[in-house]
N, C-alpha and C positions, 0 to 999 in steps of 0.2 A: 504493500500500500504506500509505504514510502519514497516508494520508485514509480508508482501510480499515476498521483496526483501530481509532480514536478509534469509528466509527460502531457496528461490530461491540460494543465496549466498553458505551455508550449503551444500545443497543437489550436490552443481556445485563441489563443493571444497574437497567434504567429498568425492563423488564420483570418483573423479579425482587424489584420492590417491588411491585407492582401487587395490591390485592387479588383479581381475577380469578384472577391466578396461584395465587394464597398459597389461595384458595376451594377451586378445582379440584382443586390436589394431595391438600389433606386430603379433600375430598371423595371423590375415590378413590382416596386410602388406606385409608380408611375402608371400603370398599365391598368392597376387595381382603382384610380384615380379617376382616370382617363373612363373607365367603364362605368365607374359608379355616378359621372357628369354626364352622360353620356344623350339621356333623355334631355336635360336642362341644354347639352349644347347644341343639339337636333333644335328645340326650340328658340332658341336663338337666332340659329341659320336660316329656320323658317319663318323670322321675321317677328316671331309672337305674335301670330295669330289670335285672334278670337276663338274662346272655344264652344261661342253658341253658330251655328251655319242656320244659314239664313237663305233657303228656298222658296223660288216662288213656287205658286198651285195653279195649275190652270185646269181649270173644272169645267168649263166649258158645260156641257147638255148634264155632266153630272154634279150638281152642287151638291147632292146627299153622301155620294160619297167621300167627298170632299171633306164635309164639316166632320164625318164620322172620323177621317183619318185628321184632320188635326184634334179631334178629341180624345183621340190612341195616344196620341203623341203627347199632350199636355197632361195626362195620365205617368208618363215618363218622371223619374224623380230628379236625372239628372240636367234637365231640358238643354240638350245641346243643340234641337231642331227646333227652329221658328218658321213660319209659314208668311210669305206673302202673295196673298191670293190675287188671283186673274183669270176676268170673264172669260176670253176668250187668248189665242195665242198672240198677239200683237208682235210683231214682228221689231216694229221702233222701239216700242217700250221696254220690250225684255233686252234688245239688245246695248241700250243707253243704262238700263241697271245692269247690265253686266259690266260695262264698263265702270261704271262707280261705284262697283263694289257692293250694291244693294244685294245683288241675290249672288248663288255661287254656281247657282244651276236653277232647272226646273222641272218639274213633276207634270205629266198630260196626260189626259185619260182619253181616250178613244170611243168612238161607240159602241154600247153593248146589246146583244141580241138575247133575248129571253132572259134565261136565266144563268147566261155566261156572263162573266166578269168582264170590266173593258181590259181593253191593253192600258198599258201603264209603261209612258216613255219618260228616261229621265234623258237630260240636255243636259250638255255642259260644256267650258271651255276644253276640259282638261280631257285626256281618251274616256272617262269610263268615269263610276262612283267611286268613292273610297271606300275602305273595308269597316271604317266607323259609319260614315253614314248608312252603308248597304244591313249592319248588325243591327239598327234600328230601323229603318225602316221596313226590312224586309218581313219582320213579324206583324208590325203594325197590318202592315197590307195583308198581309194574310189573315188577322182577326176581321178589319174591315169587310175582308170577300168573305170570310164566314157569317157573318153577318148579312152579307148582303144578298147571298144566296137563299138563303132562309128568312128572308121578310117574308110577311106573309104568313108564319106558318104562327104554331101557337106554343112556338119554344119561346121561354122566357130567356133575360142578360143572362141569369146565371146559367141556364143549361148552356148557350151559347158558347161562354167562357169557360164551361168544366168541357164541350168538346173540341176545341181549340186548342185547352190546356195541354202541354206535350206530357207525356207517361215517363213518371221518372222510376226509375229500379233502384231498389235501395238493396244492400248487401248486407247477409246475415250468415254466420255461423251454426250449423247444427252440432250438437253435444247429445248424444244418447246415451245411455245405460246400455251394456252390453244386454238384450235378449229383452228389451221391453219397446225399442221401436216408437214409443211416443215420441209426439209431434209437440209436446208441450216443454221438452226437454231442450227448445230449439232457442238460442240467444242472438243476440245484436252482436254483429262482431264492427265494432267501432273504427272506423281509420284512423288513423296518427294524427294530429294535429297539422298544422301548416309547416310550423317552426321545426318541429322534429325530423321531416322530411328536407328541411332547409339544414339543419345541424348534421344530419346525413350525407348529403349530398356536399357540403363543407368538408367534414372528415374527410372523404375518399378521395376529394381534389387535392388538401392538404395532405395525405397519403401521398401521393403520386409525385406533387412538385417537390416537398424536400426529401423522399425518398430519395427523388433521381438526382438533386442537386447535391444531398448531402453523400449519398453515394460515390459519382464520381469525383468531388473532391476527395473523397478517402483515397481510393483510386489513384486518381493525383498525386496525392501528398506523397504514396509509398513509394510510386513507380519516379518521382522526381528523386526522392530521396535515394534510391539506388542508381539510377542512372549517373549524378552528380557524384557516386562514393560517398557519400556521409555515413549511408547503411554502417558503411564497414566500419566508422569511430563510434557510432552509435552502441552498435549492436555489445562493445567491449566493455559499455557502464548499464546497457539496461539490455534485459532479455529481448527477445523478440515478440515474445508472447506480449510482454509488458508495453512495448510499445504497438504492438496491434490494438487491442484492448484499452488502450489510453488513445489511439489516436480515435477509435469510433465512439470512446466516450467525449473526449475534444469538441467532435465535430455533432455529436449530438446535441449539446450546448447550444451548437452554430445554429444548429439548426430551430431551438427554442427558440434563440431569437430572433431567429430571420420572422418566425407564427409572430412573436409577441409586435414585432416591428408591426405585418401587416396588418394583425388586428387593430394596433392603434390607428394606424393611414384609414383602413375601412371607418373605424369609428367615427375618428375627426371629419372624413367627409361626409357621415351622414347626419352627424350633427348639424349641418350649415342646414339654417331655413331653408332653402326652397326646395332640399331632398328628404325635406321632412315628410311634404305632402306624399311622394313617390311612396315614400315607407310607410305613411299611415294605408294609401290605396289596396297593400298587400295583407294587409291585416291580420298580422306575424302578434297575436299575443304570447309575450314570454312567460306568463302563469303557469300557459300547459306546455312548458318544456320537462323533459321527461328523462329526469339526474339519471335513472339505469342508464339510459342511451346513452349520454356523455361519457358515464365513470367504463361503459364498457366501449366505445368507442375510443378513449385516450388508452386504454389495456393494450387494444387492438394495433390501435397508432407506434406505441413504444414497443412490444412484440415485435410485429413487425417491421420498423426501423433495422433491430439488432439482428433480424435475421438479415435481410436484406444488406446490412454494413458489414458484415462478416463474410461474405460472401466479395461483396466489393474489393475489400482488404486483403483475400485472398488470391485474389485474378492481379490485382495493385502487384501485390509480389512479384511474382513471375514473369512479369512484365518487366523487360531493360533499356526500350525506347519509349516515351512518350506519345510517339507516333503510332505508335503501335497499341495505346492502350484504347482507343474508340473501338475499332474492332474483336477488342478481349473481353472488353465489357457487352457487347450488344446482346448476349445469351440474357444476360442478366438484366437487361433493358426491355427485353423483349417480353421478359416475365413479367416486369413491374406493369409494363404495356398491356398486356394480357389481362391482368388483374382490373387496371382500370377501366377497359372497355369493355367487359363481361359486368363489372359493375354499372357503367353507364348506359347500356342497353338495356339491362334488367331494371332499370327503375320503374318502370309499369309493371313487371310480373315479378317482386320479390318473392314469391312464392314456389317459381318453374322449380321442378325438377335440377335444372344445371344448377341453380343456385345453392341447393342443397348438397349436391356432390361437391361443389366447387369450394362449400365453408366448411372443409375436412382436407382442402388442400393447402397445407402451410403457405404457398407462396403468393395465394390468391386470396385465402382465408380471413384476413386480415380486413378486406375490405367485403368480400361476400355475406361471410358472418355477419358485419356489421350492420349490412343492409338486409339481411334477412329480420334480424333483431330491432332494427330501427322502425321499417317500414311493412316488417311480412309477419310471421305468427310462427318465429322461433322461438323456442323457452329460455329460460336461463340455464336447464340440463344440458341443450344441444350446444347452448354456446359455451356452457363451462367445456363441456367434449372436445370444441373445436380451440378452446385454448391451452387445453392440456397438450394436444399434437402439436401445437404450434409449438409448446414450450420444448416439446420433445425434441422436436424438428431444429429450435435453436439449440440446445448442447449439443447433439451431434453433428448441424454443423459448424458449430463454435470449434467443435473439437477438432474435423475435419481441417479449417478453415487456417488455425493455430498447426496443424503439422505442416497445411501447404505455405504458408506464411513463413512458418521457420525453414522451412527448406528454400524458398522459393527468394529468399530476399539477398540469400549470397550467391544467387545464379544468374552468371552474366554469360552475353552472346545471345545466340537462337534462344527463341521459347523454348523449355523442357515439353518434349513428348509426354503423353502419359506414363508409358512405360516408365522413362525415366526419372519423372515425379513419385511415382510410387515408388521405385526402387530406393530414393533417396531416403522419403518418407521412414522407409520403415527403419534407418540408421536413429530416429529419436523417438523417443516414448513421451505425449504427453503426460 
């Protein structure tokens, strides 16, 4: 432990001047910055617009349907449509409110025969609607022609509006007793909150980026250190083991702070008023965040780190050009790779089958489990299982990792073959 912490110390300090370091963080914090303005600066660009649009109607032969749909519309809580109505289409008129800005388009109805609906043309300067305006209106008109198909009959608003009303499915869990089959036995199986599936979905991306960044700095650090010979003065005051094991504790640190960094940058910019309103619109209450998810998400987080740095530190060794360490590491990138897009495909089906096999597999586990546990209907047995293998999974490749390490860090020239790796391997006993 005495020879531990000096190294651990080194590697925190050495690393934390480096300008890779000092690039990377700004670099995305920046990024992290840049995204979270991102709506405010769209808004900007587009001048600050108004956010109520302001259409004219041109009702022509049909006023009734007319008044029905600005009466759908002002039913609206958010009223971002205003109507300006027109007898007929007037050619001067709409085209002088276009120009200043009165209308932004316009709405026409066509003639209708029996008991078919008119057509319904929208104008405007630009190709086509927008996807806000088309989301409000498009229902409206569709209650309005419910309605208007059915004048006449002796449906009342309300039957009107319960057959209009879309069918919504709500999801539930069944629980039986083995051999009784009742239907009474059947429960609510509740979705996660908003925030949990946000604090999920966080985890795995923070998985991923200092995984790979603190990664191949270890990487780095090793393969620079033998390539330049320091190895060899090194290795004469502290073991090998000891400085494997201090540098991925080093760089764990690094890697704390690079989180603690960006959490502050996120925070401070959502604190600024005008990104306030964006965060209230999502409606992220932090009440029902859900402390299992986290305590076993940050489990998940550190497990996985030390599996993942040990393995880094191992391939670092063996490695005597720098040039040569991207392509020594990419097995191990590939995995991390792996992990995170199995996780981010799965965020609709936390429940598949793959997900299940997949949080049993140490290298992927990490982030699987978590999302099974976050967002799907794994127990606290499945995941204590799946962190017992993981822990499995880091001693032996700890143990692995510490003989290719010791071997691998006085070997210069060509890469060691396997053969040759093992051969060497078994001349030390952890």
């Amino acid at each position: 432990m005495n020879k531990l912490l000096p190294v651990i110390n080194f590697t925190f300090s050495n690393k934390l001047k480096t300008k890779s370091f000092v690039v990377t963080t700004i670099i995305f914090a920046v990024l992290l910055s840049v995204g979270i303005h991102l709506p405010y600066i769209i808004q900007l660009f587009t001048g600050n617009e108004s956010t109520e649009s302001r259409i004219g109607l041109v009702y022509g032969s049909q006023p009734e349907i007319a008044e029905s749909l600005e009466a759908m519309i002002a039913k609206q809580p958010d009223g971002k449509i205003k109507f300006v109505k027109y007898e007929q289409a007037n050619e001067q008129a709409l085209t002088h409110d276009f120009e200043n800005g009165t209308i932004k388009g316009y709405l026409e109805f066509g003639e209708s025969v029996g008991l078919q609906f008119p057509k319904v043309t929208y104008t405007s300067k630009k190709e086509g609607m927008d996807l806000t305006l088309q989301s409000v209106l498009q229902p409206a008109l569709e209650n309005v022609k419910m309605q208007y198909v059915t004048r006449g009959s002796s449906l009342t608003d309300e039957q009107i509006a319960a057959i209009s009303a879309p069918v919504v499915i709500e999801e539930q869990k069944t629980e039986r007793t083995a051999g009784t089959g009742s239907a009474a036995d059947t429960k609510e199986d509740p979705k996660p909150a908003v925030v949990n599936y946000v604090i999920v979905y966080g985890l795995i991306v923070l998985f991923f980026m200092t995984n790979t960044m603190t990664g191949n700095m270890i990487a780095a650090e090793v393969t620079s250190e033998k390539s330049s010979r320091i190895m060899e003065i090194l290795v004469t005051s502290v073991s090998p083991l000891t400085q494997m094991f201090g540098k991925i504790l080093g760089m764990f640190l690094i890697g704390l702070l690079q989180i603690a960094i960006f959490i502050a940058v996120v925070a401070a910019n959502l604190a600024l008023p005008y990104n306030q309103a964006s965060l209230a619109e999502l409606n992220l209450d932090l009440s029902q965040i859900n402390l299992q998810i986290v305590i076993v998400g940050l489990l998940f987080y550190i497990l996985g780190y030390f599996l993942y740095a040990t393995l880094y530190a191992a391939v670092g060794s063996i490695v005597s050009r720098t040039e040569d360490l991207g392509q020594a590491v990419m097995p191990i990138t590939m995995l991390s790779l792996a992990a995170f897009y199995i996780a981010m495909f799965s965020l609709s089906s936390p429940n598949s089958m793959l997900l299940k096999v997949c949080s049993y597999i140490p290298f992927v586990s990490p982030v699987t489990a978590l999302l099974r546990f976050g967002v799907g209907d794994a127990t606290l047995l499945e995941v204590g299982l799946s962190l017992i293998i993981l822990l499995i999974a880091i001693v032996f490749f700890s143990w692995l990792a510490a003989k290719i390490y010791r071997t691998g860090v006085l070997l210069y020239g060509k890469r060691p073959t396997l053969k040759e790796l093992r051969k060497a391997m078994k001349a030390y006993k952890i």
